[in-house]
C-alpha positions as CSV (number, residue, x, y, z in Angstrom):
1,X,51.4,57.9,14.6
2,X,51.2,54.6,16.6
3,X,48.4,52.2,15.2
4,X,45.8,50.9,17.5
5,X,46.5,47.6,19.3
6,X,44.5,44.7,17.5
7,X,42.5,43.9,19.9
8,X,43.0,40.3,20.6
9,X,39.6,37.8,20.7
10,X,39.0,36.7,24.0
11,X,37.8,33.2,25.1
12,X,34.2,34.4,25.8
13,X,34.3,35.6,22.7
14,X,34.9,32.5,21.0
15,X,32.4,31.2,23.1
16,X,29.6,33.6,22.7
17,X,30.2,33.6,18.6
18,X,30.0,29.7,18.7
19,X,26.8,30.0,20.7
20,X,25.1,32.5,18.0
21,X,26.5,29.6,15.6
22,X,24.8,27.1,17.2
23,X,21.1,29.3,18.0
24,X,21.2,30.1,14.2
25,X,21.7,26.3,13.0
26,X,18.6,25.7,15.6
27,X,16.8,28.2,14.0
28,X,17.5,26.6,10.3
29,X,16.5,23.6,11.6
30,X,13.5,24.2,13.3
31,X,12.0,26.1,10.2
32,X,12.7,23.3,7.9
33,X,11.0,20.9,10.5
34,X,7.9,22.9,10.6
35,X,8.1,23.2,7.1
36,X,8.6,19.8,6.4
37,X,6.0,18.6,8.8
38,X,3.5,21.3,6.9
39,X,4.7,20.0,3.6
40,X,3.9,16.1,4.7
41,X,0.5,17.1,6.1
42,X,-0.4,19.1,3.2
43,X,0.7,16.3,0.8
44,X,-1.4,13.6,2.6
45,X,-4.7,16.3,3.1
46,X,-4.6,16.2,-0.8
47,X,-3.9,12.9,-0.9
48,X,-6.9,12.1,1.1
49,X,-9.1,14.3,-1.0
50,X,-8.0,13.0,-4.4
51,X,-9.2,9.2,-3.6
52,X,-12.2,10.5,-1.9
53,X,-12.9,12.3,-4.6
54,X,-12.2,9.5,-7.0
55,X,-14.1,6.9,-5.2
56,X,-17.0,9.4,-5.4
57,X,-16.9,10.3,-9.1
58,X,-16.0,6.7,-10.9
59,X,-17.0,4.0,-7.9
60,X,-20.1,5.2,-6.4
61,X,-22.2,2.7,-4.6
62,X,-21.2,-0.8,-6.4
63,X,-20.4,0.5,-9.8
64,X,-16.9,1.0,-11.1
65,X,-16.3,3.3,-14.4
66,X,-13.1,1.5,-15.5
67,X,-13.1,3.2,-18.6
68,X,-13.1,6.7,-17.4
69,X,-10.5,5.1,-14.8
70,X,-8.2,3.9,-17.8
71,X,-8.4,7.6,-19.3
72,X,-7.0,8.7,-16.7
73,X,-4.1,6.3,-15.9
74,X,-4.0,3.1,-18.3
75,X,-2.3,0.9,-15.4
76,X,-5.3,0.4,-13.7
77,X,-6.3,-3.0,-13.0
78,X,-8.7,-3.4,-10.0
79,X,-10.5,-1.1,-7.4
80,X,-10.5,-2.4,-4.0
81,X,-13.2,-1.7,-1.4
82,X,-13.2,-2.5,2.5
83,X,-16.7,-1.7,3.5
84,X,-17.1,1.6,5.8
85,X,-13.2,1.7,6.1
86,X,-11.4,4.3,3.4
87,X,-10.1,1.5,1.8
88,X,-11.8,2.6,-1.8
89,X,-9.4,2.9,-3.8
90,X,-7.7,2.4,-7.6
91,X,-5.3,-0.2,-8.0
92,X,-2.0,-0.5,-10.6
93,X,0.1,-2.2,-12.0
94,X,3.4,-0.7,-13.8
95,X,6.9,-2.7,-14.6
96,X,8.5,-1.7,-11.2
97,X,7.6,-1.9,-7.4
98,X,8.7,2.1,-6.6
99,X,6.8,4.6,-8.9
100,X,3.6,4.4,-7.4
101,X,4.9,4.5,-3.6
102,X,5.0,8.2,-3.9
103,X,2.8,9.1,-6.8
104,X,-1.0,9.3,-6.8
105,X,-3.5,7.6,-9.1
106,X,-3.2,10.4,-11.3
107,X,0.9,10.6,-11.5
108,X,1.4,13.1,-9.4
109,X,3.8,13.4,-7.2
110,X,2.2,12.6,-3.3
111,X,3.7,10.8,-0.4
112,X,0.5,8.7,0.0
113,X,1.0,6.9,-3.2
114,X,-1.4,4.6,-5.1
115,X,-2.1,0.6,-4.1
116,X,-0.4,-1.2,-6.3
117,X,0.0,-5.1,-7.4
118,X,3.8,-6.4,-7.5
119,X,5.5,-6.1,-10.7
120,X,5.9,-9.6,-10.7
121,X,2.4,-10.2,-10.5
122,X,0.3,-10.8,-14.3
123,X,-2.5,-8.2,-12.3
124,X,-5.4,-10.3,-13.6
125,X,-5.3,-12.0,-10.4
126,X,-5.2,-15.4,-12.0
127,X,-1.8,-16.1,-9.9
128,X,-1.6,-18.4,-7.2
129,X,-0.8,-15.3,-5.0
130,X,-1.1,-11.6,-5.9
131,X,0.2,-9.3,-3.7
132,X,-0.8,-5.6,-3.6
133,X,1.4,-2.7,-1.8
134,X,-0.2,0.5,-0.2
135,X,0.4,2.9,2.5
136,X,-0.9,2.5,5.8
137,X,-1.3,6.3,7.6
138,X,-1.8,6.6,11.5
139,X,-5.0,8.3,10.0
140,X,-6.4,5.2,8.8
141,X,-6.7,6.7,5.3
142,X,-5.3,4.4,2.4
143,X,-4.7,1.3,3.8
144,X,-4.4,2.1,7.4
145,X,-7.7,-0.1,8.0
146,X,-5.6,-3.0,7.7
147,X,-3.8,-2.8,11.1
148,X,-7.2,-3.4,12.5
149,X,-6.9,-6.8,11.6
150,X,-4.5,-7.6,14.3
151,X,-7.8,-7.5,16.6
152,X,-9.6,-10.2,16.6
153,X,-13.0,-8.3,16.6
154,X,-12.3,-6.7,13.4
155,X,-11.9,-9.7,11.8
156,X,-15.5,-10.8,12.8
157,X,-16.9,-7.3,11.6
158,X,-14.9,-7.4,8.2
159,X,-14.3,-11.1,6.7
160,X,-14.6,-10.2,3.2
161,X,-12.9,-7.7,1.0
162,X,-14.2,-6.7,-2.4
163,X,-12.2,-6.1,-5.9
164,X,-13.8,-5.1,-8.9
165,X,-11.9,-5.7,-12.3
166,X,-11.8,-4.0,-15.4
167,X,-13.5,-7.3,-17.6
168,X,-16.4,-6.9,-15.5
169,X,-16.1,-9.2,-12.7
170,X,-16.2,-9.1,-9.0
171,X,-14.0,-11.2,-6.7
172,X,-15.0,-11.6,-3.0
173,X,-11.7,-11.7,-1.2
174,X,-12.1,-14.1,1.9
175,X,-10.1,-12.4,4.6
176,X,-8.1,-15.6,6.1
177,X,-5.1,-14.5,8.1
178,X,-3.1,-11.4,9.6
179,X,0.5,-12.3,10.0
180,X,3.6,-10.4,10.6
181,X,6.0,-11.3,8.0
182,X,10.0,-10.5,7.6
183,X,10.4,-7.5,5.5
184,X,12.1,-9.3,2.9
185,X,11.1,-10.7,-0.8
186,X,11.6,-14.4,0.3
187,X,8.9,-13.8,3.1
188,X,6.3,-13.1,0.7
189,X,6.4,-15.3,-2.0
190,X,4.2,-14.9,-5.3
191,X,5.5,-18.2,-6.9
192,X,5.8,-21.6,-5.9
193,X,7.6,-24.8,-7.5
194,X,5.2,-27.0,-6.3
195,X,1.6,-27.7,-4.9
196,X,3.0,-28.4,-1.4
197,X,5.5,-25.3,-1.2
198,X,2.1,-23.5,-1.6
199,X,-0.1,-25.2,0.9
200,X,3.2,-25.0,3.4
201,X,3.4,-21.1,3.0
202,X,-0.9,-21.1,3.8
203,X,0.1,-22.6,7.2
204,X,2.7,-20.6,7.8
205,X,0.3,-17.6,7.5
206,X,-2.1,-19.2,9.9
207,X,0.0,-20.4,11.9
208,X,1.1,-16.3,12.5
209,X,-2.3,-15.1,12.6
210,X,-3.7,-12.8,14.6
211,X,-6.8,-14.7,15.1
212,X,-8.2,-17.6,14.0
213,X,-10.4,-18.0,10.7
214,X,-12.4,-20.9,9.0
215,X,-11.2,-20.6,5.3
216,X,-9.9,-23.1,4.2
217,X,-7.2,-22.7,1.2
218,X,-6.4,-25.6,-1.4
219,X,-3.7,-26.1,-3.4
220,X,-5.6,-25.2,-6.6
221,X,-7.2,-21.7,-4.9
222,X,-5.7,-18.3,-5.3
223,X,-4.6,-15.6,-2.9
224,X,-4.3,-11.9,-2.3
225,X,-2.5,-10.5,0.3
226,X,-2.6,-6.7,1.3
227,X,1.1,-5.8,2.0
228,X,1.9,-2.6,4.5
229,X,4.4,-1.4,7.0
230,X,3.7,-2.4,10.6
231,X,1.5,-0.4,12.8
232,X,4.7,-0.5,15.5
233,X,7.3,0.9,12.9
234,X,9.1,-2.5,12.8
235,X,11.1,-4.0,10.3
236,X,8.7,-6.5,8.9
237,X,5.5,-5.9,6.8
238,X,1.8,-7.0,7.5
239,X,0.1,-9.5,5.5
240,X,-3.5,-9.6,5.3
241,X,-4.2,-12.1,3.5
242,X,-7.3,-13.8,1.9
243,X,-8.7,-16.8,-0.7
244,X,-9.9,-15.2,-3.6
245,X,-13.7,-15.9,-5.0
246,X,-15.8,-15.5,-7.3
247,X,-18.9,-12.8,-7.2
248,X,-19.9,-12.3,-10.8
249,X,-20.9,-9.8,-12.4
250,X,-20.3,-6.3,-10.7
251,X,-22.0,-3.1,-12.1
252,X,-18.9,-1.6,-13.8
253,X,-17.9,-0.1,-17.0
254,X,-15.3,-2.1,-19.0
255,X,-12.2,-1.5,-20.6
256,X,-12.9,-1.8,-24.4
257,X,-11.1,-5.0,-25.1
258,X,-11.1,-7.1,-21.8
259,X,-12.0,-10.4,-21.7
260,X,-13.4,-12.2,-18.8
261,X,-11.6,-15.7,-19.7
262,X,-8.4,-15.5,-17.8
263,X,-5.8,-18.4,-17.5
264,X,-4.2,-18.9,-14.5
265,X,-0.2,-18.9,-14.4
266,X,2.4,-17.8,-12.0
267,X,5.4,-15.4,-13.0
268,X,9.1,-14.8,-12.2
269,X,9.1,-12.9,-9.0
270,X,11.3,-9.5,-9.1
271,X,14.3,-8.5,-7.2
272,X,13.0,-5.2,-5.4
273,X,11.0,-5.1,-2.4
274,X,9.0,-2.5,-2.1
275,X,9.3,-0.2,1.0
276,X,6.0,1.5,1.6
């Protein structure tokens, strides 16, 4: 009995099997993307929530509850508010510049992340320049409100920022300048050898500014500066930048064991730069 002629693949079929290769890796991919893209919009909906949430339940109004805050997450050490924006919101500080870009306030895992102060920072705010990292979302949740600052109108509408600390005190954050910065740790220093490296870095922020602002900044004031990604998607980061003041008292419950006497002193700056 003869046996049946294999019959040989043709180049169409090649072709055609390629093809259903190819449709079914489209297929794959396109899933993943929608599923990704629900995953990231889920994430940053309960994101969203959480600090709203928060905001409502320990900072209500002008009162901060810093010890139920420090139950919850020990690295507390401010809460930052940017009136009628969504900037209400905890702030850390932990030994590195990474965990909090993708976990929230309460350590869980979120792509929105928690505001943070540089590891290199003391997070008393008694340095001659504090920095503090955060998201920015197209949304304008987290710290998204700071890419308004690059209009000059804004500025006029929001010159001060607030920051409530765990001892009991208020700082009134003068907002001074909105520059575009390389995205590289030597761009944003939190140290300086001496009073004039200081005053020279203050210029160079005006000097970049998106507008033009009235506070002046000594050689023997103190700075924070809000870092985020640029609104464009660039390489650099945004700096919002402002002299740091003195309020007083703010309605808030302490952290049994803080003092309000702080010295001021400047630390060794760390080797990371944070991406978010």
């Amino acid at each position: 009995m003869k046996r049946k002629k294999r019959r040989s693949r043709t180049k169409a079929d090649i072709i055609t099997g390629v093809l259903y290769v190819l449709f079914g890796l489209i297929v794959l991919l396109a899933l993943y993307g929608v599923g990704r893209l629900a995953y990231v919009l889920m994430g940053t909906t309960v994101g969203n929530h959480y600090y709203a949430a928060l905001a409502e339940k320990t900072a209500p109004n002008d009162t901060v509850d810093f010890a139920s805050l420090s139950a919850e997450n020990p690295e507390i050490c401010a809460w930052v508010r940017l009136s009628d924006t969504a900037v209400d919101l905890p702030v850390v500080r932990t030994t590195d510049n990474a965990f909090y870009l993708d976990h929230l306030f309460n350590e869980k895992k979120n792509k929105v992340g928690t505001p943070f102060v540089d590891a290199g920072n003391t997070g008393d705010f008694s340095d001659r320049h504090t920095v503090i990292y955060g998201h920015a979302l197209k949304s304008g949740a987290m710290f998204g409100s700071f890419w308004e600052y690059e209009n000059p109108n804004y500025y006029s509408r929001h010159p001060d920022i607030s920051l409530f600390l765990p001892d009991g005190r208020q700082l009134t954050l003068a907002v001074f300048a909105c520059s575009r910065v390389d995205g590289v740790r030597s761009a944003i220093p939190i140290s300086f050898p001496t009073e004039a490296d200081f005053l020279s870095f203050i210029d160079d922020l005006h000097e970049a500014s998106a507008f033009t602002s009235n506070v002046k900044v000594g050689a023997s004031d103190r700075i924070v500066s809000f870092c985020v990604v640029l609104p464009d998607g660039g390489e650099g980061r945004l700096l919002v930048s402002c002299k740091v003041t003195e309020s007083g008292a703010a309605g808030v419950t302490t952290i049994a064991g803080e003092s309000a006497e702080q010295t001021p002193q400047e630390t060794a700056q760390p080797d990371e730069t944070p991406e978010g």
